[in-house]
N, C-alpha and C positions, 0 to 999 in steps of 0.2 A: 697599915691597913691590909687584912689578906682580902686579897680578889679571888674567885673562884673561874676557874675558865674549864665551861663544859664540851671536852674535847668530842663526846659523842656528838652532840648535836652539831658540833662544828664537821665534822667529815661523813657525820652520814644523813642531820636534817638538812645541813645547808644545800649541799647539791639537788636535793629532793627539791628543796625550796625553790630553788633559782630555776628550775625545769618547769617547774609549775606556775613562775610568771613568764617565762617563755611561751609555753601552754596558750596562757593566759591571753597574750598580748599576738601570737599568732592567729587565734581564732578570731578575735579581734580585727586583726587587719586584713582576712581572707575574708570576714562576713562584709566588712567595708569594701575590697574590692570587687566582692559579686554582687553588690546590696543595685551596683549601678547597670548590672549588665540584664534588661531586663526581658520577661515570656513575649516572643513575639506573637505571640496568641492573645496576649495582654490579659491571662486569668490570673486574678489574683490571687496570694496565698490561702485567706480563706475560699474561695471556690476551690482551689485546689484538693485543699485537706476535704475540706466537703465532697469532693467528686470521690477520694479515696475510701473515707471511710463508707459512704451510699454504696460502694464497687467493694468492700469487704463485709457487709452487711452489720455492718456498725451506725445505721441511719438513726439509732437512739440518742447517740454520743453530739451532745450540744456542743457550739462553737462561741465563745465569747472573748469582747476584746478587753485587754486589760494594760495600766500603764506599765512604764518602767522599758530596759531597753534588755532586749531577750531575756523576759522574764517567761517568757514560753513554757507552758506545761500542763501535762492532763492530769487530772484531778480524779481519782478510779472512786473515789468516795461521791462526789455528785455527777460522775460519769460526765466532765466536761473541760474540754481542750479550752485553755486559754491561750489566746494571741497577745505580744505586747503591739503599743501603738506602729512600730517599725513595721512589724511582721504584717498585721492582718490587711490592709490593705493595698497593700505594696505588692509589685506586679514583679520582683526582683526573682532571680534562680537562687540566690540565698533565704528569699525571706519564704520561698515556697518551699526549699527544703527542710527550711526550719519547724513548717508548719507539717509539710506531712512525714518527717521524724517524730511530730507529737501525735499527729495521726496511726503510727508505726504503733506508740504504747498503745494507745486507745484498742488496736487490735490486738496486740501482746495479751490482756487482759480478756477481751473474748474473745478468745483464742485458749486462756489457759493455758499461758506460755509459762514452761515451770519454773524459771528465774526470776522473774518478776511477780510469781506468786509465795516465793521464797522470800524474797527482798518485801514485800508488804507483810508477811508476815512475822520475820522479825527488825522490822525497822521500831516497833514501841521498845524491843527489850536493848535492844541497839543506844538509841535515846538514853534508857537509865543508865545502862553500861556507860556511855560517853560522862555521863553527868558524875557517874559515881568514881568513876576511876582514878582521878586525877585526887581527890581526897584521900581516899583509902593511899595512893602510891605516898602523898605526902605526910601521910600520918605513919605510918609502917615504917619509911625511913625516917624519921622524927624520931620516934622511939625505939628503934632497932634495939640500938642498946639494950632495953627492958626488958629483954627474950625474942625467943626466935618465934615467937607466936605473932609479935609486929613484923615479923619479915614475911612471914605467910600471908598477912593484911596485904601488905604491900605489892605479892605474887598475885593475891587475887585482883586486886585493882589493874595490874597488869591483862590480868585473862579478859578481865570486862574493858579493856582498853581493845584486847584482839575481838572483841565484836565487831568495833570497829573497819578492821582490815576485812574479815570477811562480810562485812554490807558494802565494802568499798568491793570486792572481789567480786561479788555478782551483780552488784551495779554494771561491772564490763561490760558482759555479755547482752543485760537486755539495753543498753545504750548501741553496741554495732547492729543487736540484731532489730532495732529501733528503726539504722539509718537505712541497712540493708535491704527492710521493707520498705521502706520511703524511696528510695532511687528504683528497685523494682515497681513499687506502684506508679511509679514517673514514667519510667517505660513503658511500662505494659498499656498505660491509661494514653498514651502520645499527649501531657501533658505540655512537656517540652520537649524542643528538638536533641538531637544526640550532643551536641557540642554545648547547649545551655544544661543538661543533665549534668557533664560535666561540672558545673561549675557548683552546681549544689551538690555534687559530689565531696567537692573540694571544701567545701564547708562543714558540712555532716565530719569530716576526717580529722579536720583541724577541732570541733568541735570535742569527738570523742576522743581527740588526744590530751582535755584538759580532765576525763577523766582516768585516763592512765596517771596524770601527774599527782594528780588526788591522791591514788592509789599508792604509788610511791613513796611519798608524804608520811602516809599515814601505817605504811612499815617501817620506813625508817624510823618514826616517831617510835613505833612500838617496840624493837628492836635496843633503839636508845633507850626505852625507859626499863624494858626485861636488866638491859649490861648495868645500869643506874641501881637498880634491885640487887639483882646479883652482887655487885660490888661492892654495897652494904652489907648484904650476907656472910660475905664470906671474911670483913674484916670483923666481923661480930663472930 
């Protein structure tokens, strides 16, 4: 029986992979150890976020709670922060910086912050690129053989895979400058004291370092799939 062993994905998805349950399982264990250290002002995340956005003149942006556990996210389509059940009533320095992180986009948005207007606008052709990629790559190498007209399928399924990296790419940017807002509006608002900022500091960090891992991922992915194309090509 021949086995096929995909040396790309073994030296360049794997490491990506295993950084991204690191990722994964550190933000994890940072939002659990600050989930307990709680506002000795005792406001909760949502008053929090509320206080933020009322103090950026985003008092339109509604607040609602929702299940699941940091399922946390603003919604720019009905211009509304969801809280999961962890977060929104929880007096924690995690769950308040989780909340006004989400409070951060809500102002990114009116604000007209250019990365996040970038990233909503092509996150639909993003979607198709995603959905379509992975066919067209399989079909292009299928038939190589048949002409180099299938290898070209196959390039392009690749370029509509590099959609991908870049909505991963500017994802970055409005995710730090997300938290960046959130720990400034902590400050400035005396939300919490200096030593409990900290610790939604350390959250927000460990957070947006699972989408660095994302991001890694999802070059290396593409990288493996270009050398995968290529190396069809070029025996055809």
């Amino acid at each position: 029986m021949f086995f096929y062993i995909d040396w790309y994905y073994i030296l360049l998805v794997t490491p990506a992979v295993i950084f991204s349950i690191w990722a994964s399982s550190r933000v994890n264990s940072t939002y659990k150890r600050y989930s307990s250290q709680y506002s000795r002002r005792g406001i909760t995340a949502e008053a929090a976020c509320r206080k933020v956005l009322d103090e950026n003149g985003c008092g339109s942006v509604q607040i609602v709670r929702v299940q699941g556990h940091l399922t946390d996210h603003y919604d720019p389509r009905q211009n509304i922060i969801r809280l999961s059940d962890a977060v929104y009533g929880s007096t924690s320095t995690a769950a308040i910086g989780v909340a006004c992180h989400e409070a951060g986009h809500a102002i990114q948005y009116a604000q007209n912050y250019g990365p996040i207007k970038f990233r909503a606008a092509i996150v639909n052709i993003t979607n198709i690129g995603s959905q379509l990629s992975i066919p067209l790559i399989l079909l292009g190498i299928l038939f190589s053989a048949s002409g180099q007209i299938w290898v070209n399928i196959a390039y392009i399924g690749v370029a509509l895979f590099g959609l991908c990296v870049v909505f991963q790419l500017v994802t970055l940017p409005t995710e730090y400058n997300a938290s960046h807002r959130a720990i400034a509006a902590l400050e400035s608002s005396a939300i919490l004291d200096a030593d409990e900022i900290e610790g939604s500091r350390k959250v927000l960090n460990a957070a947006a370092l699972t989408y660095v891992a994302a991001l890694s991922v999802t070059v290396m992915q593409f990288l493996r799939l270009l050398l995968l194309v290529g190396r069809r090509g070029n025996r055809d």
